[in-house]
C-alpha positions, 0 to 999 in steps of 0.5 A: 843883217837882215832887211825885208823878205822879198827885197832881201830874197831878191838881192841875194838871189842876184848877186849869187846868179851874177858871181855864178856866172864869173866867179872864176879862180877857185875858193880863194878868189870867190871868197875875195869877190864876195868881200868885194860885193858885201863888204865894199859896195853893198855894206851888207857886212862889216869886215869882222862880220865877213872874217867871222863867216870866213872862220865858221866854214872852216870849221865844218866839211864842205866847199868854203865859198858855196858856204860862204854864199848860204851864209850871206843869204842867211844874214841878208834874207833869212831861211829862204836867203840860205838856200837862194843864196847857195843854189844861186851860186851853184846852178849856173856852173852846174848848168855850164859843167852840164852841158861841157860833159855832154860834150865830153861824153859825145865828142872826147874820144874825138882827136881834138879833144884830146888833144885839147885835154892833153894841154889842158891836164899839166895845168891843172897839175900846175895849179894844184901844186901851186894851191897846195903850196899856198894853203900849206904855208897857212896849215904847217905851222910846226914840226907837229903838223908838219908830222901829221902831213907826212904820216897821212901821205904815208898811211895813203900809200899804204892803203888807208882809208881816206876819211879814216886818215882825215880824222885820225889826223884831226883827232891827233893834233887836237889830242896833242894840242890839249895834251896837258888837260887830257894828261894822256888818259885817252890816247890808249881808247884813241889809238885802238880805233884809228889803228882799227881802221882800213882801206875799204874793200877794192872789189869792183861794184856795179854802177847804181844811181843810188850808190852816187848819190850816197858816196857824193853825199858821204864826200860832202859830209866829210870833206874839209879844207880846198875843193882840191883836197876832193880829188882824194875823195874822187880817187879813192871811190871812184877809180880805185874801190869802185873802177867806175873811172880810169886817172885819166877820166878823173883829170879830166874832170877837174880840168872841165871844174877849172874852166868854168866858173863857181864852185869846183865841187860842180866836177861832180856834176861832170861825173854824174852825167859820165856815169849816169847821164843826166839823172846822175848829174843832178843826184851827184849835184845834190850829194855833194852840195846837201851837207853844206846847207845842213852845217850852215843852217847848225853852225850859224848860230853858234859862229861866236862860241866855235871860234874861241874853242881851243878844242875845234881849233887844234881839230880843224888844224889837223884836218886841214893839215890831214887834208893837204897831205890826202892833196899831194898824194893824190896830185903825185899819182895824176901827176903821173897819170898825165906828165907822160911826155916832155911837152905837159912836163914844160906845159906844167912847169911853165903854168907852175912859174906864171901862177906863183911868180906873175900871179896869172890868172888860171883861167887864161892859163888853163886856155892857153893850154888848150891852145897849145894842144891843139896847135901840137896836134896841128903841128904833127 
């Protein structure tokens, strides 16, 4: 749906600066907004055109609404609409989380910042557990992906390498749902590597902004399903095989993700700036957000033909489904990081019931509680 260059170049770049700015609420409600301007108010999509972009960002690793917003580019104004469009969606949350990490790095050792996170870290776990039981009622559709969920959960305690786990589980389901035209004559050659692949070495490594921006990059390459699933990613690199970050700094983190707006890939903007100031924020910043430009600009394409293989599809439900158990795994372990007294306990259990049953907006949630730290502070 293409109209002329610069008009074109000029609309998507407004529209993406704009929904940069107030695209509150995670992928799902990004994903909704964008319906909302170009399907609704601008006609610049039909609605199975918009499902047919939906359905392609599913099928490559990556954060889904920055890739929706490349690919409308794309459509609207061609090669420069797809990485206006993106960057335009990118770069005011990375800004806002830029600043808020220079913040962090200067005043979160102060008592009303912690006390402000204290409040903040349950309703994160709040509306992890709450994204991860949406999106699992959509990615357990039986008894075999529910199987693939539960062994990806425990081969992560066991110690096994996250990505290998990703697509040991994609493979698995796909095999199994194209079992009949294999007729079990590669599960030998399958099951060799995956069995062959373990947790990576957990030496601690000295910090290199070239090592940042390679591990955001490999993360962005391989990452499907919910900007939550990231904190898989984030753990296994960051805290436990490097120790570059405590659970602690982690959740802080994705709580500074949540109270800003567009993409939560920007928590890696946060630890970029935490680890290598400003340099590090724009390598980490272009790591993770690289490969989804890639994959766009290869998939577009082929949308038609990716959609109607029954290959993808059995992969991508054991990615995704892989993905979601790499999700509450990593949600258990802060959990425990961060519910350490009664009050995050009710804070969490009270975000949890508001979010699922009252469907309140998370970001007033995540403000109400940092309210409620500070106040408990106040109070002692």
């Amino acid at each position: 749906m293409k109209t002329s260059a610069s008009h074109g170049l000029a609309e998507v770049a407004r529209l993406f600066l704009k929904l940069g700015l107030i695209a509150f609420g995670g992928p799902a409600a990004h994903i909704a907004m964008m319906h909302d301007e170009t399907v609704k108010r601008r006609k610049w999509l039909s609605d199975q055109e918009f499902l047919d972009l939906v359905g392609a960002t599913n099928l490559i690793p990556g954060p889904n609404s920055t890739e929706m917003a490349i690919h409308i580019g794309f459509l609207r104004a061609g090669w420069r609409g797809l990485v206006i469009g993106g960057a335009c969606f990118i770069v005011p949350a990375m800004l806002i989380v830029l600043s808020m990490a220079w913040v962090y790095v200067r005043f979160g050792a102060t008592p009303q910042a912690e006390w402000l996170l204290y409040g903040i870290k349950p309703v994160v776990i709040a509306i992890i557990v709450q994204a991860l039981w949406s999106l699992g009622q959509k990615a357990v559709k039986g008894p075999l992906t529910a199987g693939v969920a539960v062994m990806v959960i425990i081969l992560y305690f066991s110690g096994m390498n996250e990505i290998a786990l990703l697509f040991a589980g994609g493979l698995m389901l796909m095999l199994a749902k194209n079992y009949r035209r294999l007729r079990g004559r590669f599960w030998g050659a399958f099951m060799l590597p995956v069995g062959g692949v373990g947790a990576l070495s957990q030496m601690a490594t000295p910090f290199s902004l070239s090592s940042l921006f390679f591990i955001f990059l490999k993360i962005g390459s391989v990452l499907y399903g919910s900007g939550y699933v990231l904190l898989a990613f984030l753990r296994a690199d960051f805290v436990v095989r490097l120790g570059w970050l405590t659970d602690q700094q982690l959740i802080d983190a994705i709580a500074i993700g949540q109270v800003t707006p567009g993409p939560v890939f920007t928590t890696a903007t946060f630890i970029g700036y935490v680890l290598g100031g400003i340099p590090g924020a724009l390598l980490a910043t272009l790591g993770i957000f690289l490969p989804s430009f890639i994959f766009v600009a290869i998939s577009n394409p082929l949308i038609p033909r990716m959609r109607k293989s029954a290959w993808i599809s059995g992969l991508l439900d054991g990615v995704n489904v892989a993905s979601l158990g790499l999700m509450a795994a990593v949600t258990w372990q802060l959990g425990r990081a961060s519910l350490t007294s009664p009050l995050p306990i009710i804070i969490a259990i009270g975000s949890f019931v508001l979010l699922m049953w009252f469907r309140a907006n998370s970001t007033w949630l995540i403000a109400g509680g940092g309210l409620i730290g500070l106040l408990s502070a106040a109070l002692r």
